[in-house]
C-alpha positions as a LaTeX table, in Angstrom:
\begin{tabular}{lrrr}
\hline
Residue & $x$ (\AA) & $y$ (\AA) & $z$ (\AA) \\
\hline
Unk1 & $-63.86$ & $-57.94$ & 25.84 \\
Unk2 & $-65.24$ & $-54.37$ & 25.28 \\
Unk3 & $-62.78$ & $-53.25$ & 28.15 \\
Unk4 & $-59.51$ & $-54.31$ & 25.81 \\
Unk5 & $-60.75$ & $-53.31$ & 22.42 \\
Unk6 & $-61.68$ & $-49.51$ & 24.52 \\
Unk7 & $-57.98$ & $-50.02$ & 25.82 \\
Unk8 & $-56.63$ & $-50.73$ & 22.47 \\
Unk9 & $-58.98$ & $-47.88$ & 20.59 \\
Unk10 & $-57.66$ & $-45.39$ & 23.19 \\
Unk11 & $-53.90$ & $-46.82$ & 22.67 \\
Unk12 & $-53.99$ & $-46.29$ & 18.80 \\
Unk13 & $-55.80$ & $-42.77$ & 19.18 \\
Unk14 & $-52.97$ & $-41.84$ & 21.18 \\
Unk15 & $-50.13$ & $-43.11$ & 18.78 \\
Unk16 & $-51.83$ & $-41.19$ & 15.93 \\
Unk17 & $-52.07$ & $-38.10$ & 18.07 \\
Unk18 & $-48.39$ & $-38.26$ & 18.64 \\
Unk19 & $-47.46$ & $-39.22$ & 15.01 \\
Unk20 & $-49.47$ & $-35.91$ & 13.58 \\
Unk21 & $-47.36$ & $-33.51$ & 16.25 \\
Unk22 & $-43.61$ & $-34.93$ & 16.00 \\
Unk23 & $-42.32$ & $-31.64$ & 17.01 \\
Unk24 & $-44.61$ & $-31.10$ & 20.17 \\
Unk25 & $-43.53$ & $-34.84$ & 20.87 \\
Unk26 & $-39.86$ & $-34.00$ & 20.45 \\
Unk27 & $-40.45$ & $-30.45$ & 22.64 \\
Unk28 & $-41.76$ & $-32.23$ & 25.43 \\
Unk29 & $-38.79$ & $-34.96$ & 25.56 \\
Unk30 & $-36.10$ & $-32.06$ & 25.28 \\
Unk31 & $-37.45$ & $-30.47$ & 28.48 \\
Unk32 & $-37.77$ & $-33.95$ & 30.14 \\
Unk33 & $-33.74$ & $-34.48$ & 29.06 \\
Unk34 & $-33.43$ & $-31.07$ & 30.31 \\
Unk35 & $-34.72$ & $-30.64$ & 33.18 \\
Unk36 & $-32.87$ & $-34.07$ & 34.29 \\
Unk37 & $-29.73$ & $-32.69$ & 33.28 \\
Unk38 & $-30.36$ & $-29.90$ & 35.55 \\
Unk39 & $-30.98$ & $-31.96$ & 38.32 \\
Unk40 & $-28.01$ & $-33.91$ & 37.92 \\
Unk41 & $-25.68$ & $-30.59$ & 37.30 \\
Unk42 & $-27.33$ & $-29.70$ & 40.81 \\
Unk43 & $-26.11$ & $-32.35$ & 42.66 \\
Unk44 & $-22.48$ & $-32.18$ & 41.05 \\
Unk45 & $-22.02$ & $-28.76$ & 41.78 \\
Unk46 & $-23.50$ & $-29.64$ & 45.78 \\
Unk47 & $-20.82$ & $-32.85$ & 45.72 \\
Unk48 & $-18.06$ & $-30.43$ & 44.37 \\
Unk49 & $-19.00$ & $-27.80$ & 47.24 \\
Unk50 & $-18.62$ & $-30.28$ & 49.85 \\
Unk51 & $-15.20$ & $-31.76$ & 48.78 \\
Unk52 & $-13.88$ & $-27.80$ & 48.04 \\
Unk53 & $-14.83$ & $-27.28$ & 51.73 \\
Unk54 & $-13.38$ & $-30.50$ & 53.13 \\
Unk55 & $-10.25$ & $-29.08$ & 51.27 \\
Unk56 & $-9.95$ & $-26.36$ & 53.26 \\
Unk57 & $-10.57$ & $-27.54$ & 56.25 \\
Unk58 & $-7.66$ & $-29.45$ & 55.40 \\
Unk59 & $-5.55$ & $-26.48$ & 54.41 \\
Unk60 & $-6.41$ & $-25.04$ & 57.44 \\
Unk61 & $-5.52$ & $-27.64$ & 59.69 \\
Unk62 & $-2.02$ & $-28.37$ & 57.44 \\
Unk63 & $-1.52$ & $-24.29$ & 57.61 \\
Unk64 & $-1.44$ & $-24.70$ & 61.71 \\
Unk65 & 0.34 & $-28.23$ & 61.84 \\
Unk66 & 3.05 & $-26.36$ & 59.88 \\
Unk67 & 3.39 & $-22.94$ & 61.76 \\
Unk68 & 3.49 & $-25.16$ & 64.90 \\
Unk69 & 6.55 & $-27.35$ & 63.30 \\
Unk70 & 8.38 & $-24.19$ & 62.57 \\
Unk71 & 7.84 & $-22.28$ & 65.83 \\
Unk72 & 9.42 & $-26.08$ & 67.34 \\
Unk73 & 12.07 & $-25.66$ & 64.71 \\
Unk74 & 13.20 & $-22.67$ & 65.34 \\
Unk75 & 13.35 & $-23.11$ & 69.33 \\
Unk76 & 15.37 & $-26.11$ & 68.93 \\
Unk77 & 17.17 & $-24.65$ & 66.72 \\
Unk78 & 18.42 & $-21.28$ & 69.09 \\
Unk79 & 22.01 & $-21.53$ & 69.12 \\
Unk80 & 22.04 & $-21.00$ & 72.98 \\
Unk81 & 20.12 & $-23.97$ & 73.58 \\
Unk82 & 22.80 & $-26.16$ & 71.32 \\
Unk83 & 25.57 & $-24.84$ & 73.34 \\
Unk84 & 23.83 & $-25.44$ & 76.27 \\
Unk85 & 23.11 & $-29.19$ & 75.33 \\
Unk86 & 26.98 & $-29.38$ & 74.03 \\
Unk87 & 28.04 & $-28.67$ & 76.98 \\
Unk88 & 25.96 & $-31.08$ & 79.34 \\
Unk89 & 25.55 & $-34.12$ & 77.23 \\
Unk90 & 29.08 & $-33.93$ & 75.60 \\
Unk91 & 30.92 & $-32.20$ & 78.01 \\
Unk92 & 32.52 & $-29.78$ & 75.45 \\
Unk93 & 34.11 & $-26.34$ & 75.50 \\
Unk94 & 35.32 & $-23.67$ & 73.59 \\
Unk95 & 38.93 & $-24.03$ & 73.62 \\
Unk96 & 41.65 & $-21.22$ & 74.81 \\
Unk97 & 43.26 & $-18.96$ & 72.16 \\
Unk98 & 46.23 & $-21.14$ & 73.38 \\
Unk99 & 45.34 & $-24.70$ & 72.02 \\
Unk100 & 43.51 & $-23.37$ & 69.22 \\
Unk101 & 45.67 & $-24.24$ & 65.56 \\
Unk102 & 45.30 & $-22.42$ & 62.42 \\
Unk103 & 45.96 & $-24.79$ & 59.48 \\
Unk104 & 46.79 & $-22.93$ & 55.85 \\
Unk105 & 46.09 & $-23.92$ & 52.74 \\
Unk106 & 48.29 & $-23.59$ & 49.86 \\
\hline
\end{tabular}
């Protein structure tokens, strides 16, 4: 029984302690908040790092897909290569100056 009442003296001595120094009570919980805060702010800014970088990775990658699609545009593109394929697949030709008609518009 002496162990609880000891328990219980040392429990009220330390609520009174704490109710004569509010402010040093309040101090101590404001770095608590802050330094949790901090810790959290950490690890957001680390998170936000990692996506920025997985970003532009992705740019990168993107940046090369695209100069790759335009280099393949523009060689299909060549107007020799048309002409070429014009004349193999569809079997066409320029035509003489002879069958060639000018049409004018009123």
């Amino acid at each position: 029984m002496k162990n609880a009442t000891s328990n219980f003296n040392l429990l009220s001595f330390i609520l009174a302690d704490l109710a004569r120094h509010p402010v040093r009570v309040l101090l101590f919980l404001a770095v608590l908040v802050s330094a949790g805060l901090v810790i959290l702010s950490a690890h957001h800014n680390r998170q936000m790092s990692m996506a920025i970088e997985r970003l532009m990775q992705e740019q990168d990658r993107l940046d090369v897909e695209w100069r790759h699609l335009v280099l393949e545009q523009s060689a299909l593109a060549e107007h020799s290569r048309i002409e070429n394929l014009v004349k193999k697949k569809l079997d066409m030709h320029r035509p003489d100056p002879n069958d060639e008609v000018v049409v004018r518009l009123k």
